[in-house]
py3Dmol code that shows the C-alpha trace and the ligand (Angstrom):
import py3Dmol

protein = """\
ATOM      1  CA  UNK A   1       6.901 -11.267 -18.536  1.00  0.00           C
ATOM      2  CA  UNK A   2       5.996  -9.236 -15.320  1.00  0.00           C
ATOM      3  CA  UNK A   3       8.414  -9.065 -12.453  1.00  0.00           C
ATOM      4  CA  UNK A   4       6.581 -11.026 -10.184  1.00  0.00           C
ATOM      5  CA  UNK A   5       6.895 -14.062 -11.999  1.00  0.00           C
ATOM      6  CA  UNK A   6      10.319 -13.217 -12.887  1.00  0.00           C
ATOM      7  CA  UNK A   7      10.902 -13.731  -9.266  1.00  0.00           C
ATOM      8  CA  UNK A   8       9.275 -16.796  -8.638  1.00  0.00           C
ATOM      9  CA  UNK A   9      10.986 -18.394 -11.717  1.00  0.00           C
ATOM     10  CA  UNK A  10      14.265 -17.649 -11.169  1.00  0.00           C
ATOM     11  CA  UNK A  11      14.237 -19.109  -8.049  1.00  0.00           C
ATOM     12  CA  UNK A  12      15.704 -22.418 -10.064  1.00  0.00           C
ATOM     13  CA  UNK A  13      19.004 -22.051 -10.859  1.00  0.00           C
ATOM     14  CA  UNK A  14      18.299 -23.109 -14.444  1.00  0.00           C
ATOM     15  CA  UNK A  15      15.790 -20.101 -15.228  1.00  0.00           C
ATOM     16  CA  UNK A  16      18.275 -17.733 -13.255  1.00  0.00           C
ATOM     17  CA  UNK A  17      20.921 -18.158 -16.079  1.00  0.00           C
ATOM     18  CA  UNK A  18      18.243 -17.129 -18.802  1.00  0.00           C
ATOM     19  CA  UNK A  19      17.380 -13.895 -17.345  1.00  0.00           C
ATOM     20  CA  UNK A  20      19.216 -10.749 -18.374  1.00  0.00           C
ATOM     21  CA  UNK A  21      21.810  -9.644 -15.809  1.00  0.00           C
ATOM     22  CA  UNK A  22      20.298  -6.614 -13.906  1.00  0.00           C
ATOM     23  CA  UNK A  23      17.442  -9.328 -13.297  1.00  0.00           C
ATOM     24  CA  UNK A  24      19.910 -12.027 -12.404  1.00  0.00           C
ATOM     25  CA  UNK A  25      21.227  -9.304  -9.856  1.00  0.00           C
ATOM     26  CA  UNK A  26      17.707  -8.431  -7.787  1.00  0.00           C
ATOM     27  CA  UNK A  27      16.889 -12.593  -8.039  1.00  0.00           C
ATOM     28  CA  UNK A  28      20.150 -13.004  -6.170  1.00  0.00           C
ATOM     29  CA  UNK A  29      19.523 -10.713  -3.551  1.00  0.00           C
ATOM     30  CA  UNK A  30      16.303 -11.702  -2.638  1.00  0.00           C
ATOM     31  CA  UNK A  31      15.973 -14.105   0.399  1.00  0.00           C
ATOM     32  CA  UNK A  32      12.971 -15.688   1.944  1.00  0.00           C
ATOM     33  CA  UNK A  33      10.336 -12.509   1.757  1.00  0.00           C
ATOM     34  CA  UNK A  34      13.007  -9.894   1.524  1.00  0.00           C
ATOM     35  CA  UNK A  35      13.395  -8.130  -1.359  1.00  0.00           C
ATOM     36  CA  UNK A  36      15.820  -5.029  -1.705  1.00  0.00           C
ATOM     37  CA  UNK A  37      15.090  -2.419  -4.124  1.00  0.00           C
ATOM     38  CA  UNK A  38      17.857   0.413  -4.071  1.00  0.00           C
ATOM     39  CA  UNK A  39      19.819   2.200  -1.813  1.00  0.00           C
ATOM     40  CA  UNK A  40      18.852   0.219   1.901  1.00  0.00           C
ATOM     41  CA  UNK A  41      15.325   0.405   0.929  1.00  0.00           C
ATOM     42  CA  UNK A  42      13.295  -2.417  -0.022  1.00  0.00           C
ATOM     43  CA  UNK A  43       9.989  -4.866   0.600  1.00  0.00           C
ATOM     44  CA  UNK A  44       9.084  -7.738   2.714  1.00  0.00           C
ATOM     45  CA  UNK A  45       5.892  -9.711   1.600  1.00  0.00           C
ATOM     46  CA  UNK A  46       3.961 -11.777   3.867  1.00  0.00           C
ATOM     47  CA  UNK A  47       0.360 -11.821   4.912  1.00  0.00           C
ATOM     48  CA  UNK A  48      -1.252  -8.421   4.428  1.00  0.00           C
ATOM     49  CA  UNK A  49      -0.212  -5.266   3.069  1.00  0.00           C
ATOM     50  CA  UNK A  50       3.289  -4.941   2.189  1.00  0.00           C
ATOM     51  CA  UNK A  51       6.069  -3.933   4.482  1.00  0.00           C
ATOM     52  CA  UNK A  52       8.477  -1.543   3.759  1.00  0.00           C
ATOM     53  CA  UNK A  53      12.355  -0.888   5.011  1.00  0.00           C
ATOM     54  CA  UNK A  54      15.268   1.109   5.244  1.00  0.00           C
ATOM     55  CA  UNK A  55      18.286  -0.961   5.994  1.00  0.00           C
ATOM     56  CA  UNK A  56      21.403   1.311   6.915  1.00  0.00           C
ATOM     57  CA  UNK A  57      24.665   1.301   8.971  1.00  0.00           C
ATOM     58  CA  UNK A  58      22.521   4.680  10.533  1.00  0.00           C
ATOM     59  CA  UNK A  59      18.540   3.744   9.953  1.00  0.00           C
ATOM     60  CA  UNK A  60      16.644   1.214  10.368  1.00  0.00           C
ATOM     61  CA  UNK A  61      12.843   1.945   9.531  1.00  0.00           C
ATOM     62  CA  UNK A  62      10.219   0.016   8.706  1.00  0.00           C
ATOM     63  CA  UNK A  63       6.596   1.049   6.957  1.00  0.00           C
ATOM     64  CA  UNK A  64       3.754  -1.455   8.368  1.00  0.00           C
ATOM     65  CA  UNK A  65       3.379  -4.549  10.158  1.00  0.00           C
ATOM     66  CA  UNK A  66       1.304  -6.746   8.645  1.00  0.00           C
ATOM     67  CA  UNK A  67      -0.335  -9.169  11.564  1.00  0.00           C
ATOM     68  CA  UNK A  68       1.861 -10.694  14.741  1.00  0.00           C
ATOM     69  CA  UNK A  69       2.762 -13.643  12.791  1.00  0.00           C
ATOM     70  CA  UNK A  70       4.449 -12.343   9.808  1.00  0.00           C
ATOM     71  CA  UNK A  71       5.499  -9.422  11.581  1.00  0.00           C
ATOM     72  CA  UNK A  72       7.725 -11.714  13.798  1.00  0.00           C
ATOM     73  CA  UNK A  73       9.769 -13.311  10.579  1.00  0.00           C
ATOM     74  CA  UNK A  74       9.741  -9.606   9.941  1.00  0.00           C
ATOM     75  CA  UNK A  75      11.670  -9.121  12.868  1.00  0.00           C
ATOM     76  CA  UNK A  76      13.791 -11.810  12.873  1.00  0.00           C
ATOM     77  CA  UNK A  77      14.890 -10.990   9.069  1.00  0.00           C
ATOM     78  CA  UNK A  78      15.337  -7.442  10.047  1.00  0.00           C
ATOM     79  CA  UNK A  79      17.800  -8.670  13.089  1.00  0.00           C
ATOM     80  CA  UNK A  80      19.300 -11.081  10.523  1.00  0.00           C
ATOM     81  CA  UNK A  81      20.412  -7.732   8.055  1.00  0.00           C
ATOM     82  CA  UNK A  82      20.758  -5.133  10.690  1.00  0.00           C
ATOM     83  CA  UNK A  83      22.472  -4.891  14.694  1.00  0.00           C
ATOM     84  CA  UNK A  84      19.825  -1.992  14.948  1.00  0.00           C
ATOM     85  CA  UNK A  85      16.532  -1.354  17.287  1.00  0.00           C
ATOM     86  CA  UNK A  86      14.210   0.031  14.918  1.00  0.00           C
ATOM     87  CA  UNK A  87      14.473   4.145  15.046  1.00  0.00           C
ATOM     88  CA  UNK A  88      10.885   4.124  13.558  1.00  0.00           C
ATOM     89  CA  UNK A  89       7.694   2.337  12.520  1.00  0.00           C
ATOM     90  CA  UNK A  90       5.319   4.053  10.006  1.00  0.00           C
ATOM     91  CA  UNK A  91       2.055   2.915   9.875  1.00  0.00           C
ATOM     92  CA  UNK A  92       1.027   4.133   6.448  1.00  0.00           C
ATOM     93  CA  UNK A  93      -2.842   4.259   7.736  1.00  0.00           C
ATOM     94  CA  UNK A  94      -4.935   2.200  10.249  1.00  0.00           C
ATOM     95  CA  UNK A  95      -6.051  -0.773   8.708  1.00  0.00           C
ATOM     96  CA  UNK A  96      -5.297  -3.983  10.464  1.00  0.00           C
ATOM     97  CA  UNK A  97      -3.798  -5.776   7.930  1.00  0.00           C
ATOM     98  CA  UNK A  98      -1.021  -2.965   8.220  1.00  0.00           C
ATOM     99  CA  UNK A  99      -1.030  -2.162  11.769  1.00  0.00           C
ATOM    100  CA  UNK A 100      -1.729  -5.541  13.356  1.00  0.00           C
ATOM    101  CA  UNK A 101       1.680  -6.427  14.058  1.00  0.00           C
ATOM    102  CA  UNK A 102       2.373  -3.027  15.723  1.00  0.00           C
ATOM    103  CA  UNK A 103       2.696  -5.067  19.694  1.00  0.00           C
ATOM    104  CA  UNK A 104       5.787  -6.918  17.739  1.00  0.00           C
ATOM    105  CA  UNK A 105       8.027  -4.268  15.111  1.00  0.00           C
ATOM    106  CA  UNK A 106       6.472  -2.012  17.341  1.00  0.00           C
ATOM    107  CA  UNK A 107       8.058  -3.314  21.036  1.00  0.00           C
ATOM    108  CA  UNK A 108      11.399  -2.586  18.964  1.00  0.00           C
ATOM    109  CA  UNK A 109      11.017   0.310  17.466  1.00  0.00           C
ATOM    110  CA  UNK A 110      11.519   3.778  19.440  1.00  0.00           C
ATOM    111  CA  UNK A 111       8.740   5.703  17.712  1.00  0.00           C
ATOM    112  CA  UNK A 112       5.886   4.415  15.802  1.00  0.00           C
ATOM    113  CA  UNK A 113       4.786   7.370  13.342  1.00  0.00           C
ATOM    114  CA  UNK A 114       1.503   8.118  11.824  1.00  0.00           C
ATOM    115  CA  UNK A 115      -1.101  10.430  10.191  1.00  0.00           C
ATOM    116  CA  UNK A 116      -3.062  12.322  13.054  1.00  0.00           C
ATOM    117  CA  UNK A 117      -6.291  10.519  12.004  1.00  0.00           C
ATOM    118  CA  UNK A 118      -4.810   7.017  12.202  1.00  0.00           C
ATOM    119  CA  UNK A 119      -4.545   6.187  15.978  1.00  0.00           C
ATOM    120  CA  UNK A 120      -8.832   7.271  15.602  1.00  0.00           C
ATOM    121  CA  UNK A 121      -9.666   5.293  13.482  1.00  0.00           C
ATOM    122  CA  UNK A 122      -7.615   2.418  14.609  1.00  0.00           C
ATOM    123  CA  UNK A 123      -9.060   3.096  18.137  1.00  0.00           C
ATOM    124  CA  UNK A 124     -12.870   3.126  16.570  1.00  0.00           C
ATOM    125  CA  UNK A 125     -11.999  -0.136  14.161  1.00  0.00           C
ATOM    126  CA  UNK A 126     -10.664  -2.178  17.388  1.00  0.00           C
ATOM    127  CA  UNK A 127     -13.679  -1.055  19.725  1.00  0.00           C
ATOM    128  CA  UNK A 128     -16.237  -2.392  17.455  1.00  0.00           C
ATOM    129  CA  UNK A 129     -14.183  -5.489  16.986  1.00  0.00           C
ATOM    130  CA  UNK A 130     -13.512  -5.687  20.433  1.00  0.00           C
ATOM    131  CA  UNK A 131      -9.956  -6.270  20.299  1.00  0.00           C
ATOM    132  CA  UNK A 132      -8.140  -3.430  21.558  1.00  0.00           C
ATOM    133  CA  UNK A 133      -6.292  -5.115  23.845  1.00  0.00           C
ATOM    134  CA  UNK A 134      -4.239  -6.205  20.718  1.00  0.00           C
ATOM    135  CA  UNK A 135      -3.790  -3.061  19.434  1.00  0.00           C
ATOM    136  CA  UNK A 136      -0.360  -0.582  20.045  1.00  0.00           C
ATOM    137  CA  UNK A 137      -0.890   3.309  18.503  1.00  0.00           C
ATOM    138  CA  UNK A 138       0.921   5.678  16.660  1.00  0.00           C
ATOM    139  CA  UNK A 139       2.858   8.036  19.126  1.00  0.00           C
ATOM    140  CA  UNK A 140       4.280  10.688  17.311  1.00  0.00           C
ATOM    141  CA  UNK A 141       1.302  12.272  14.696  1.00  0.00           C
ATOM    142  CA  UNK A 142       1.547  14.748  11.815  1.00  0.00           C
ATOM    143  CA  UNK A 143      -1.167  16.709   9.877  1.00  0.00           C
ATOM    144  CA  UNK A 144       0.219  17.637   6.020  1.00  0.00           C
ATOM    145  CA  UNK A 145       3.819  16.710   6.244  1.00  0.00           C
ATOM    146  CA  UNK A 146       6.867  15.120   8.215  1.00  0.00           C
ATOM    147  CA  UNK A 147      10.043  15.184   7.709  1.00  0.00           C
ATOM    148  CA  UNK A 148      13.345  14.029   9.139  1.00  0.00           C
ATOM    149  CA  UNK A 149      16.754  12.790   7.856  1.00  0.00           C
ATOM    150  CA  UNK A 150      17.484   9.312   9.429  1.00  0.00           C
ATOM    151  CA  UNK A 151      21.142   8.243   8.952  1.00  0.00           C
ATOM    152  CA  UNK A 152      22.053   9.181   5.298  1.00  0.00           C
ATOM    153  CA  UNK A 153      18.229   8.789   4.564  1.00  0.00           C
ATOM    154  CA  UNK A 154      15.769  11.803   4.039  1.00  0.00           C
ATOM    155  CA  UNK A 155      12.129  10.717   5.328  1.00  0.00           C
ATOM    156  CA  UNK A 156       9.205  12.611   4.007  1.00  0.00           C
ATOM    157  CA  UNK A 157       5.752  11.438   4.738  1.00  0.00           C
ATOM    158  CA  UNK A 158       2.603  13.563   3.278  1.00  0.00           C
ATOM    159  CA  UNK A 159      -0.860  13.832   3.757  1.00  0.00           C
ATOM    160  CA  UNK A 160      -3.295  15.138   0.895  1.00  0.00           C
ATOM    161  CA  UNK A 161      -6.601  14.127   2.261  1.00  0.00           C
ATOM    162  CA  UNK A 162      -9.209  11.618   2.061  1.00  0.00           C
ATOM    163  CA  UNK A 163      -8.840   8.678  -0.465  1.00  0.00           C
ATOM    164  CA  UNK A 164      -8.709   4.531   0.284  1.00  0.00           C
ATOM    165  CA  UNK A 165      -9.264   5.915   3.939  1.00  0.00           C
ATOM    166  CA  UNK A 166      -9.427   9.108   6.388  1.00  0.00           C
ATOM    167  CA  UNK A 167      -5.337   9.298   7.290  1.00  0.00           C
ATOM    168  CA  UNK A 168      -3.116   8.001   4.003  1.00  0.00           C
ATOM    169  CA  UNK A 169       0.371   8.929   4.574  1.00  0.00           C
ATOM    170  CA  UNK A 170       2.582   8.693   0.982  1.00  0.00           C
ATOM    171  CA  UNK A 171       5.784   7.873   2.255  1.00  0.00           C
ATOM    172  CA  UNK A 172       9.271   9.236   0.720  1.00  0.00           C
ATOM    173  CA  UNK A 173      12.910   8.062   0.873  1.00  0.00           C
ATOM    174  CA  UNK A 174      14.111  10.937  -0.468  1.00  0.00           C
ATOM    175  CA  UNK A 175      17.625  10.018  -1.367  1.00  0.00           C
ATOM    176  CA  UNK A 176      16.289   6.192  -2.702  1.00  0.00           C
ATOM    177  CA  UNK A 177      13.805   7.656  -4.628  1.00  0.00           C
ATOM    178  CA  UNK A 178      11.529   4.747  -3.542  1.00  0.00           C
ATOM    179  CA  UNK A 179       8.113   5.677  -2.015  1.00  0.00           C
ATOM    180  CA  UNK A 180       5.859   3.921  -0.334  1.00  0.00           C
ATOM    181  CA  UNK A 181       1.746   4.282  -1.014  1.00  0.00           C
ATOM    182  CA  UNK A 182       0.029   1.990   1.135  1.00  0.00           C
ATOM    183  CA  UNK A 183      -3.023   1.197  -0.063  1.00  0.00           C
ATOM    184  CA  UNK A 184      -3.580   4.412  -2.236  1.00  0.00           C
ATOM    185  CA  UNK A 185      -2.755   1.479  -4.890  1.00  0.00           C
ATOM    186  CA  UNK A 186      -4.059  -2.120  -5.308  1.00  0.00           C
ATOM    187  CA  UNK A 187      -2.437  -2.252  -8.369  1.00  0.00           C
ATOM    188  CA  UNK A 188      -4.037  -3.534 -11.422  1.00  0.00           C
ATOM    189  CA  UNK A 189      -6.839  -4.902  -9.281  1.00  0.00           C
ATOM    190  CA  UNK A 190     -10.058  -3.823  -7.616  1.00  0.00           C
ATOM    191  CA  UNK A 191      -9.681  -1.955  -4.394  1.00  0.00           C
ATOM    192  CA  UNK A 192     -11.010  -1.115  -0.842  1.00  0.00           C
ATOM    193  CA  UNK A 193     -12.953   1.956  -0.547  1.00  0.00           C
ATOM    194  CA  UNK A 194     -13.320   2.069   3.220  1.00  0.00           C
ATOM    195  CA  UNK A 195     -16.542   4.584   3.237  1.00  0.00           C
ATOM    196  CA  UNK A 196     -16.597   4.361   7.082  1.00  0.00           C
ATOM    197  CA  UNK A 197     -13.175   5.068   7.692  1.00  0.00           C
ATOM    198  CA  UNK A 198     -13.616   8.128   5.550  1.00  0.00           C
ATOM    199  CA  UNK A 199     -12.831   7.296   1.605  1.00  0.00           C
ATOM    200  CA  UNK A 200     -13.501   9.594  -1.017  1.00  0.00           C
ATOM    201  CA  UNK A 201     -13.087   8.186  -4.613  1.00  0.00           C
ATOM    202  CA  UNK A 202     -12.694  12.078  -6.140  1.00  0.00           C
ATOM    203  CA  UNK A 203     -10.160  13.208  -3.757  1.00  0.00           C
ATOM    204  CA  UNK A 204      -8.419   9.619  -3.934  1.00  0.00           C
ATOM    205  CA  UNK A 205      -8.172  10.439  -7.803  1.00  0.00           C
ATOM    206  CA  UNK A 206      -6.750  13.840  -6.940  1.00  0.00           C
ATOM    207  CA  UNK A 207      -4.272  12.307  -4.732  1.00  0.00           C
ATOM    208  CA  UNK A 208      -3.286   9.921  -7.335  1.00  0.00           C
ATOM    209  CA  UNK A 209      -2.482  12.224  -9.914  1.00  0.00           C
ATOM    210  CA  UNK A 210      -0.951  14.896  -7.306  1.00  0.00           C
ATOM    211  CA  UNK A 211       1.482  12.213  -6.542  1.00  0.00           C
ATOM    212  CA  UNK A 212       2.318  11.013 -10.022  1.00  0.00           C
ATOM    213  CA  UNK A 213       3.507  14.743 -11.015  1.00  0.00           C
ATOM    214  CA  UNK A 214       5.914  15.190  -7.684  1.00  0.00           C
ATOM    215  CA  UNK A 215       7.705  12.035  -8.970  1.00  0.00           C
ATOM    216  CA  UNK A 216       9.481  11.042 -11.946  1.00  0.00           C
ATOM    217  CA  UNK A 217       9.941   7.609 -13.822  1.00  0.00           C
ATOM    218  CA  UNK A 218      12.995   6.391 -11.994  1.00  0.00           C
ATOM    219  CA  UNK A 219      10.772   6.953  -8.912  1.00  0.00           C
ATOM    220  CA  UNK A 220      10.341   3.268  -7.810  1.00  0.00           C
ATOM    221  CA  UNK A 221       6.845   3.042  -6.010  1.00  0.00           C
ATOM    222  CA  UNK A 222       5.578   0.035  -3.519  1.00  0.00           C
ATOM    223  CA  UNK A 223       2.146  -0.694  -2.696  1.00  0.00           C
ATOM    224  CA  UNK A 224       0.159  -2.224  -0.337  1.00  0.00           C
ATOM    225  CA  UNK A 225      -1.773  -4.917  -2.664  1.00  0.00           C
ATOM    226  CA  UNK A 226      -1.552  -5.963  -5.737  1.00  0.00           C
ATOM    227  CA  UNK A 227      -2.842  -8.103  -8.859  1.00  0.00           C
ATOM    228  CA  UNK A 228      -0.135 -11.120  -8.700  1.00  0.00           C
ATOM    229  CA  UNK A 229       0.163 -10.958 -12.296  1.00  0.00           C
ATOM    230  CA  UNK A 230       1.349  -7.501 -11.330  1.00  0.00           C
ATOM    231  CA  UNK A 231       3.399  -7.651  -8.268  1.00  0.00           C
ATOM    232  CA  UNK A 232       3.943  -4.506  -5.499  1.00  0.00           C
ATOM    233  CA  UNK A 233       6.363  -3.092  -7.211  1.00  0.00           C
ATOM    234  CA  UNK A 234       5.543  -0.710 -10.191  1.00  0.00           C
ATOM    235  CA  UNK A 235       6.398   2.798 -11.468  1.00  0.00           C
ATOM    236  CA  UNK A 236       4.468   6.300 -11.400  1.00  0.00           C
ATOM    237  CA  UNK A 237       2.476   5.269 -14.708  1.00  0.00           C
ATOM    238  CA  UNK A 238       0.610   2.540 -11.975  1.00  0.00           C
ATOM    239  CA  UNK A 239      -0.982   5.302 -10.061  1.00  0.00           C
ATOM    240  CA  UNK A 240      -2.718   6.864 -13.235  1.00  0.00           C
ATOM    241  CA  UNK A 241      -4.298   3.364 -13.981  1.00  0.00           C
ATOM    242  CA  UNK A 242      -5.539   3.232 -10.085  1.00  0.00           C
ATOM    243  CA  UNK A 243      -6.650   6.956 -11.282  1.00  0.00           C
ATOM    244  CA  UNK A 244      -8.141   5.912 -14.329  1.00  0.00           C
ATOM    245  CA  UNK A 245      -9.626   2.817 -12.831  1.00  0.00           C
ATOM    246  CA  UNK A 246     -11.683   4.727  -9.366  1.00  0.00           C
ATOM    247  CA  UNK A 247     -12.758   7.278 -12.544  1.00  0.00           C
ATOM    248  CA  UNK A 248     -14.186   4.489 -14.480  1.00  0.00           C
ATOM    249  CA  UNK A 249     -16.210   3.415 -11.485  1.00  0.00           C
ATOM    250  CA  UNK A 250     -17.639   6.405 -10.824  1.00  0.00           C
ATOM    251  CA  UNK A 251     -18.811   6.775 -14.873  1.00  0.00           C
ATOM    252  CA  UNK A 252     -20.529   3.703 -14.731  1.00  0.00           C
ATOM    253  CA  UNK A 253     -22.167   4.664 -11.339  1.00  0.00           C
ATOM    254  CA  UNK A 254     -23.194   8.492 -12.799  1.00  0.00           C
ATOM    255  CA  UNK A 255     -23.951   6.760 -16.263  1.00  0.00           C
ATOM    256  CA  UNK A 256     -26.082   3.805 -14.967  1.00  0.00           C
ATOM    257  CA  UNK A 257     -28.006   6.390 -12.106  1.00  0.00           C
ATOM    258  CA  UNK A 258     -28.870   8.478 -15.518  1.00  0.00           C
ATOM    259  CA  UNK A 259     -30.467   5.302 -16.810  1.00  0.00           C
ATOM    260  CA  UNK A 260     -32.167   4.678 -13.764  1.00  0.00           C
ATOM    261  CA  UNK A 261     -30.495   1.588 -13.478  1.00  0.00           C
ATOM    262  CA  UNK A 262     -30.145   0.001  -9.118  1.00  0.00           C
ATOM    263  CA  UNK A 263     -26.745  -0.035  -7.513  1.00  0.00           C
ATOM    264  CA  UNK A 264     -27.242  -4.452  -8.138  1.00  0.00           C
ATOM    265  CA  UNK A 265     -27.904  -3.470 -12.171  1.00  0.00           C
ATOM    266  CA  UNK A 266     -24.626  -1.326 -12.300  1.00  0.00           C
ATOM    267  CA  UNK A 267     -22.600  -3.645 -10.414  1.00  0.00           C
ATOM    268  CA  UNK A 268     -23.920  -7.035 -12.985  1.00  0.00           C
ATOM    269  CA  UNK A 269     -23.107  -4.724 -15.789  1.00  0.00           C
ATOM    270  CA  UNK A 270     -19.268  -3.968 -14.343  1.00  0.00           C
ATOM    271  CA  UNK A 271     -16.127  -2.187 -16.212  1.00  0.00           C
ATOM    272  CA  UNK A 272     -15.353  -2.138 -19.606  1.00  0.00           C
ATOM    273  CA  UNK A 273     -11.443  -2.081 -19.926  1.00  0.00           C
ATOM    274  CA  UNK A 274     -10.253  -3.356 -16.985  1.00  0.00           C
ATOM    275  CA  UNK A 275     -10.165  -7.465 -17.630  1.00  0.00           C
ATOM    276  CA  UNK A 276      -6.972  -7.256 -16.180  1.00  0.00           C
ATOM    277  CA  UNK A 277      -8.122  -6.151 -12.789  1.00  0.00           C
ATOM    278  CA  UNK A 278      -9.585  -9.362 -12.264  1.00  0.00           C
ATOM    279  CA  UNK A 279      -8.274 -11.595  -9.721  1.00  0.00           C
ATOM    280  CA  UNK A 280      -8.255 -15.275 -10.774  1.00  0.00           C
ATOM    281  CA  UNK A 281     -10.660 -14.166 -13.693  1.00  0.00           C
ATOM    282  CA  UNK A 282     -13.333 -13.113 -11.021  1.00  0.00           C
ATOM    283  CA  UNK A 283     -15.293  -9.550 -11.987  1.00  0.00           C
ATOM    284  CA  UNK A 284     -17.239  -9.736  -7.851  1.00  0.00           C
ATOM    285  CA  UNK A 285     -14.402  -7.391  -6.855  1.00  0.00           C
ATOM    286  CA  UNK A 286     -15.377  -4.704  -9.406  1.00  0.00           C
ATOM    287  CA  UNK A 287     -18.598  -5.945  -8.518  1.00  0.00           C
ATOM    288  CA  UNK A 288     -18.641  -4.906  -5.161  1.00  0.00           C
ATOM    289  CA  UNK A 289     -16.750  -1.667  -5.748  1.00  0.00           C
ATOM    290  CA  UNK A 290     -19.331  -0.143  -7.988  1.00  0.00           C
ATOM    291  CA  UNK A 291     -21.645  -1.167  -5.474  1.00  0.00           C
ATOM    292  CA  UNK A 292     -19.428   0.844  -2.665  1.00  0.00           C
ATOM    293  CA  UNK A 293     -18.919   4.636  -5.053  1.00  0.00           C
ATOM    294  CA  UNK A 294     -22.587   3.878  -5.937  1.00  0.00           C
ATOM    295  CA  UNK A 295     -23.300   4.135  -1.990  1.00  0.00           C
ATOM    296  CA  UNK A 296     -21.058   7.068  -1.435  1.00  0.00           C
ATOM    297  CA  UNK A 297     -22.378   9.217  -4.692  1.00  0.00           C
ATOM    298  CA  UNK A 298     -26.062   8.696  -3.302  1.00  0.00           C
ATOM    299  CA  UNK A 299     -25.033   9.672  -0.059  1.00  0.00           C
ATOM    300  CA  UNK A 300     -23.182  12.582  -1.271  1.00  0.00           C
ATOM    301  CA  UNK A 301     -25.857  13.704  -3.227  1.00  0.00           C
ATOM    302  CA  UNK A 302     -28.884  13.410   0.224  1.00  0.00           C
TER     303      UNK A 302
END
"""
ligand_1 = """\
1
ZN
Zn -6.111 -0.506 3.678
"""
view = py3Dmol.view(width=600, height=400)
view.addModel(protein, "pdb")
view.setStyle({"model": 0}, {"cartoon": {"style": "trace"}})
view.addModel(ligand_1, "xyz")
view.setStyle({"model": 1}, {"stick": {}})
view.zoomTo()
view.show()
């Protein structure tokens, strides 16, 4: 049985008592959308991509916000487990389901922190929506790395280039071992490849597999999306599938532009292997992502 579910079931008392006891342990400390992993770090889950914190007598830091809504029970569960202002807000890139809610963690945090590319492309994404009056930006950047110890916490955030978008921070609590990816992972299902905002399947396969070797498997690893069947949570094996998945895409695309098959013919014909990226049994997310590296190898090779 996957974790996620695990969760959701032992929510009754009666399916509590049947789970083994370390499980037992994380279903009883999980309240409302909080959910602690180790060592003051953990997740909160509500609409968008998934928020990370650092809980501490010291620290209190917090990795996305998600839109103004959720962002605000955010806020008030945060208050609820900590006396602290926030010391600092990481956007983990610009997308607005992970920076939306920066007017409301951000208004209580004392830095918001982000790759040097993010507060562009955030800027460019809310001009052509026309709502950056609703936006708040990153001010304090970095280009490869950041670093700083906060409270008993080391903080390491790293940039290795182009993949789901232009500015991907992967985001290390050192001493928790926990990491934060953003949306480097939508794990076990299809993902975004923002081609505007600058995504770059090969690199984001590099990245993936760069990543997997500077951890180990106690490293626990959150991520922005995910599969339900598969839950946010996973382990360093989860970024070689997202590998192994953006690979597979791009075979089919070489393989079906060899046959001198459309981008429409390669996307009917979708993945062998990955059934269980699905969502709700539906293959037009796979769909439209060989579609998307079938746009960005043809405009690679002009
Ligand atoms: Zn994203």
């Amino acid at each position: 049985m996957n974790r996620r579910r695990f969760l959701n079931q032992s929510a009754s008392v009666l399916a509590l008592a049947a789970l083994p006891l370390p499980i037992r342990a994380v279903a009883h400390n999980r309240s409302l959308n909080f959910t602690p992993i180790r060592r003051g770090v953990g997740i909160f889950e509500g609409r968008g991509g998934t928020i990370g914190w650092l809980i501490r007598d010291d620290a209190l830091v917090v990795v996305d916000s998600q839109f103004p809504e959720s962002a605000g029970v955010c806020l008030n569960g945060l208050a609820e487990r900590s006396s602290r202002s926030i010391d600092l807000l990481i956007n983990s890139h610009h997308h607005g389901d992970h920076t939306a809610g920066n007017p409301v963690l951000g208004a209580d945090a004392n830095h918001i922190l982000a790759h040097a590319n993010v507060p562009v492309l955030q800027r460019r994404s809310a001009e052509s929506r026309g709502n950056m009056d609703q936006q708040k930006f990153a001010d304090v950047t970095y280009e490869e790395t950041w670093e700083q110890t906060i409270g008993d916490e080391v903080v390491r955030l790293q940039y290795l280039g182009p993949a789901h978008t232009g500015g991907d921070s992967i985001i290390h609590f050192q001493n928790a071992d926990v990491v934060h990816m953003g949306d480097l992972v939508f794990n076990h299902r299809h993902a975004y490849i923002d081609l505007a905002a600058g995504s770059e399947t090969l690199n984001w396969m590099s990245v993936l597999q760069r990543t997997y070797l500077d951890h180990t498997d106690d490293t626990v690893f959150i991520f922005g999306h995910a599969n339900p069947v598969n839950g946010v949570l996973g382990t360093r094996d989860d970024l070689l599938i997202k590998r192994d998945y953006l690979g597979a895409l791009r075979d089919a695309v070489a393989n079906g532009i060899r046959d001198g098959k459309t981008a429409d013919e390669i996307a009917a014909d979708g993945l062998q292997g990955f059934d269980g990226h699905k969502i709700d049994g539906s293959s037009s997310g796979i769909a439209g992502n060989l579609k998307t590296v079938y746009e960005e190898v043809t405009r690679t090779v002009e």
